[in-house]
N, C-alpha and C positions, 0 to 999 in steps of 0.2 A: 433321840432320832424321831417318833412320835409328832412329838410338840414339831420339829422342822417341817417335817413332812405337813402337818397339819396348817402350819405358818406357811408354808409356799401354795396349799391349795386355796390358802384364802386369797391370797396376792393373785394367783392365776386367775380364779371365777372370781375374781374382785368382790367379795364378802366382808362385810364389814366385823371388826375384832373387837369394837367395845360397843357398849349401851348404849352413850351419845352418838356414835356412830352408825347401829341399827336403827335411832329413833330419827335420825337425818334423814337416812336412806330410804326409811317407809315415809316421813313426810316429803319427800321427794318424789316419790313413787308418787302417790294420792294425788300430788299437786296435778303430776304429768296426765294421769289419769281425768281428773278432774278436766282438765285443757285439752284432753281430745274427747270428752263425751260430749263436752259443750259446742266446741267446733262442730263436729257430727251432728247436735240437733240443729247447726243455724244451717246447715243445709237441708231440713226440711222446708215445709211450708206450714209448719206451727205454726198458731200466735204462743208467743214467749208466756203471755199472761195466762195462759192455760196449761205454761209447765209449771207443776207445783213440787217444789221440794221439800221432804219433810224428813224429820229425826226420830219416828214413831214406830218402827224396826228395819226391817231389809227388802220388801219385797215393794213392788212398782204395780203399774197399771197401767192402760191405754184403752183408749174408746172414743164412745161421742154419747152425749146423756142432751135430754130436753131439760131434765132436772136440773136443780140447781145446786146441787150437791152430789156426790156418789160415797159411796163405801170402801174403803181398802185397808188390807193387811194381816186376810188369810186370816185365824182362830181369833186373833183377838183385833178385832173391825173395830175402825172411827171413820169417824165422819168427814169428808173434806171438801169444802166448797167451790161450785166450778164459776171462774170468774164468768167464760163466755158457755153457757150449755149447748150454744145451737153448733159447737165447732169441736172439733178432734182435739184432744185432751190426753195428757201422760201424767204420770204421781210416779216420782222417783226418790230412792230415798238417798240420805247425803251420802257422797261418797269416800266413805271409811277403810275399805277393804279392795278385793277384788272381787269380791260376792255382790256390795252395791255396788261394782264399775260394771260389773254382768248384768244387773239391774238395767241400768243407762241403756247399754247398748241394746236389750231385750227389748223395752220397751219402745225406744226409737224405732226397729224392726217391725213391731206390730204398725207403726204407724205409717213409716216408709211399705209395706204390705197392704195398707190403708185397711185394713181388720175391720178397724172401725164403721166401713162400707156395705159391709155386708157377712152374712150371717152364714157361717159353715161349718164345718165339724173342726171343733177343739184343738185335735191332735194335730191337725195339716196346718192353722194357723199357727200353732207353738213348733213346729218345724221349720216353717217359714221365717219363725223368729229367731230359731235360734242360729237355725242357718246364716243368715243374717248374723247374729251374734259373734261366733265363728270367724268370717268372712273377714268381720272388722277388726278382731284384736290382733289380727297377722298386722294389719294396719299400724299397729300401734306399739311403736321400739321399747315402751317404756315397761310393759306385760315381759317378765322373766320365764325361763321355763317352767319352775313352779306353778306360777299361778294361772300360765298358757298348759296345763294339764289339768290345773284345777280347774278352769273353767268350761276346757272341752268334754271331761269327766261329769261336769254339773251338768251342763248342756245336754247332753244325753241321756243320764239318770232321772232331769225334768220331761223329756220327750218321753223317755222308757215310762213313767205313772201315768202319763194320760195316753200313752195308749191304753195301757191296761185299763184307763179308768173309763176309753172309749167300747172296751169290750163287756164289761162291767152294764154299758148303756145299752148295746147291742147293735154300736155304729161299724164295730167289727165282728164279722160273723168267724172266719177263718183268717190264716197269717198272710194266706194268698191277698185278702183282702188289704194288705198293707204297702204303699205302692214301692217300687224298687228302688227309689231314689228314699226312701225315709229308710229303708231296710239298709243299704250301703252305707246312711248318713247312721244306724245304729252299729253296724260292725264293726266301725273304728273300736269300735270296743268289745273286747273281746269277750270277758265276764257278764256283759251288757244281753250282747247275742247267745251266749249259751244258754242262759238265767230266759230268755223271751219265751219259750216255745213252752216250757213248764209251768213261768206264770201266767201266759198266752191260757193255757186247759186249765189253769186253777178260777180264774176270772171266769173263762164262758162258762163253768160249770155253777158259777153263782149266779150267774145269770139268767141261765135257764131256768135255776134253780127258782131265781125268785119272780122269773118268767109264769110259773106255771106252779106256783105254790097254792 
């Protein structure tokens, strides 16, 4: 009875029964993913030659450098060279998962934000972005509920450290100081918003801490 039951819920949420069959269904996935992050950058106003794709781990980038090279990928940094420096630039990495399809759209976000224009506190640009983020994987039929939880949960949790890492700096004084539209965009999550206010006084107290050490 089990195994039926089991065999009709696959049939209903359409779930794939064998290996070959989950290994389809995630290169299908990726493909589809792949085809709309790309659509979504050719409606910016990038140059193409300044999106650089790389296989050197998960995380992305956005900006504008006079340089001719910049840095990315978080602890363990390489080097990557900007074809055009005087122009807005993204480093996204290939898209394997739903982690780099987060990637894509994060970083498109910063740039659609034009970030790269101008110089503001951290946390409100990674807001901006992820909101953004958000926004666009409703977009996109090919995002299942799984990995449309995974991403809104990452989304958040990336928002929830730089606050912290804003209070840490002492761009945030109090919670008041957090404005009500990134407060809403944090409650979606429930664990998210009870967890703030605790690590909210464990931050400013390092702060001060090393304010006035």
């Amino acid at each position: 009875m089990k195994k039926l039951l089991k065999k009709l819920l696959q049939v209903i949420l359409g779930i794939p029964t064998t290996i070959e069959a989950i290994s389809i269904a995630k290169e299908s996935k990726l493909e589809a993913y792949k085809k709309f992050a790309e659509e979504l950058l050719l409606t910016t106003d990038l140059n193409l030659e300044n999106v650089l794709v790389h296989d050197l781990g998960m995380f992305g980038q956005a900006g504008k450098t006079y340089m001719n090279h910049t840095t990315c990928g978080g602890e363990d940094e390489y080097k990557i060279n900007i074809p055009h420096p005087d122009k807005p630039y993204i480093i996204v990495p290939e898209i394997k998962c739903w982690w780099t399809f987060r990637a894509w759209i994060h970083e498109i976000g910063h740039h659609t934000n034009k970030h790269y224009s101008y110089s503001g506190v951290t946390y409100i640009k990674e807001y901006e972005a992820e909101k953004f983020t958000l926004e666009q994987i409703e977009k996109c039929d090919a995002v299942d509920w799984s990995d449309n939880w995974d991403i809104k949960f990452s989304a958040r949790c990336y928002l929830y450290f730089h606050i912290l890492s804003a209070v840490e700096k002492g761009e945030i004084e109090t919670l008041d100081d957090i404005s009500t539209k990134i407060v809403e965009f944090m409650s979606k999550s429930k664990s998210l918003k009870e967890g703030l206010e605790e690590d909210f006084n464990t931050s400013r107290k390092k702060y001060l801490k090393e304010k006035f050490a």
